[in-house]
C-alpha positions as CSV (number, residue, x, y, z in Angstrom):
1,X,20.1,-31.8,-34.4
2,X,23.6,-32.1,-35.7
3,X,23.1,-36.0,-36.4
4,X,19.9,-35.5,-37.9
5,X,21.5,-32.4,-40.6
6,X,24.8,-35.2,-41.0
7,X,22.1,-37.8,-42.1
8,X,20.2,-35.6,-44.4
9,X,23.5,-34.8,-46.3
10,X,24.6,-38.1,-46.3
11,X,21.8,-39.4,-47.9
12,X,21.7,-36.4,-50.6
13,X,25.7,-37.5,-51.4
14,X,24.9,-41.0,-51.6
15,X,21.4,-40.5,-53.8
16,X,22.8,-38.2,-56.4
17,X,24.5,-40.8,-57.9
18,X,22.2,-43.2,-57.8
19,X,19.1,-40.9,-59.1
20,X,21.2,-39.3,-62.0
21,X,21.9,-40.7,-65.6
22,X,25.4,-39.9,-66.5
23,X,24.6,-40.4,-70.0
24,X,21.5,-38.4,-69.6
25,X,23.1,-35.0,-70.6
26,X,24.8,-36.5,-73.7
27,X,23.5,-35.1,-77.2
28,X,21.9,-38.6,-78.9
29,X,21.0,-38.7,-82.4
30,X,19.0,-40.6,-84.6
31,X,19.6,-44.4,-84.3
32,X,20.5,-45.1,-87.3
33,X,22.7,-41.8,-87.4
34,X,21.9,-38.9,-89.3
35,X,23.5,-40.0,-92.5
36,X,21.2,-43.3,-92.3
37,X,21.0,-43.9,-96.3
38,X,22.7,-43.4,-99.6
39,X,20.4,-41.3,-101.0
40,X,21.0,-39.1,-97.8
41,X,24.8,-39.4,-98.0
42,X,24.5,-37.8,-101.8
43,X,22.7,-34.9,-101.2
44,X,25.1,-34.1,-98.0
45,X,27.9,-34.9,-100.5
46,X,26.9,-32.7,-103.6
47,X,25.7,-29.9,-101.3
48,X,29.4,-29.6,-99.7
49,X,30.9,-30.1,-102.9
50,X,29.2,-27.5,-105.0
51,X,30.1,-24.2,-103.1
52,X,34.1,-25.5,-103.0
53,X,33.8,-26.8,-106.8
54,X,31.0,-25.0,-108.5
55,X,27.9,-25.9,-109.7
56,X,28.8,-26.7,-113.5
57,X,32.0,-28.9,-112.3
58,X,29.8,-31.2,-109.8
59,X,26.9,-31.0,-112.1
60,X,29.1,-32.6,-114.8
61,X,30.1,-35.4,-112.4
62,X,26.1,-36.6,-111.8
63,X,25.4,-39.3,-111.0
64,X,26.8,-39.4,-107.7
65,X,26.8,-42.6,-106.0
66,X,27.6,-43.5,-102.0
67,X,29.0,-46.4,-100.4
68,X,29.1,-47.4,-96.7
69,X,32.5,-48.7,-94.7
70,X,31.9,-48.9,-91.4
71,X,30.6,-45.6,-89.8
72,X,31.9,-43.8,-92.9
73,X,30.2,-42.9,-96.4
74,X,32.2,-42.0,-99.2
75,X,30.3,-40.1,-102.0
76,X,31.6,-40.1,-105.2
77,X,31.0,-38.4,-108.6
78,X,30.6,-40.3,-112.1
79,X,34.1,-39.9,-114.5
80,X,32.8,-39.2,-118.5
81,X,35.5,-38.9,-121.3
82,X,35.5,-36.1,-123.1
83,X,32.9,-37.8,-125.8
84,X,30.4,-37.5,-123.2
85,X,31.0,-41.7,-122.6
86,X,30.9,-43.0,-119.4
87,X,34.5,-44.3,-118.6
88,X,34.2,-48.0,-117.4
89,X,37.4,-50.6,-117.0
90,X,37.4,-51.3,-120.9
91,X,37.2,-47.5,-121.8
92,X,39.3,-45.5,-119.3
93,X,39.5,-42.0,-119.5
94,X,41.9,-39.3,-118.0
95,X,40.6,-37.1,-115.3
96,X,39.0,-37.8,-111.7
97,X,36.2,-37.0,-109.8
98,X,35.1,-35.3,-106.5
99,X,34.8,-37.4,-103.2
100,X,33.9,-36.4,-100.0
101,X,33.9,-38.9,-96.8
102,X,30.5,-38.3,-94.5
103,X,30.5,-39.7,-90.8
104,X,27.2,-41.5,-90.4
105,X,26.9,-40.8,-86.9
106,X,27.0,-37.3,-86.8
107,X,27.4,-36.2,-90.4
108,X,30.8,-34.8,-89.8
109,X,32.6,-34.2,-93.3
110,X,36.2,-36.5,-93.3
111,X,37.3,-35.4,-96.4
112,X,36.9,-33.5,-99.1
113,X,38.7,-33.2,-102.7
114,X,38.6,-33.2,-106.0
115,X,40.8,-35.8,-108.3
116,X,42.3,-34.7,-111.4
């Protein structure tokens, strides 16, 4: 009986390993992260910006745009002089915008701030 019992658990110590997925527990997202897109990355971007800055201050920045470096999306609003002109390399204008930096994996926020 006693060798019988030691074989029993020996095979449960050496099975569990074998039968279990480590990774099976992990959280997993979306492959393609849940940021996947620009168009996602904006709307993440103005709605953290807007209860920190206000809704007339990031309204007045629109368009926001959103580039991808890596894992990492940085959404940024659109500088206009005080003319109401978009301010481009030939027509530069004082001020800054707000940028916020998105993970793309798991939507973290990096960053945050607003440019003067």
């Amino acid at each position: 009986m006693g060798t019988r019992l030691l074989c029993v658990v020996l095979a449960l110590l050496v099975g569990l390993p074998l039968g279990q997925n480590r990774q099976s527990n992990a959280p997993r997202g979306p492959s393609r992260g849940y940021v996947p897109d620009a168009t996602t990355a904006v709307k993440i971007g103005e709605a953290v910006l807007v209860p920190v800055f206000g809704e007339k201050r990031i309204a007045a920045e629109r368009p926001f745009h959103a580039t991808l470096e890596g894992d990492v999306w940085s959404v940024e609003g659109t500088l206009y002089c005080p003319d109401g002109t978009l301010s481009t390399t030939t027509q530069m204008c004082k001020g800054g915008t707000a940028v916020v930096k998105l993970s793309k994996t798991d939507a973290r926020i990096l960053f945050m701030m607003h440019y003067k």
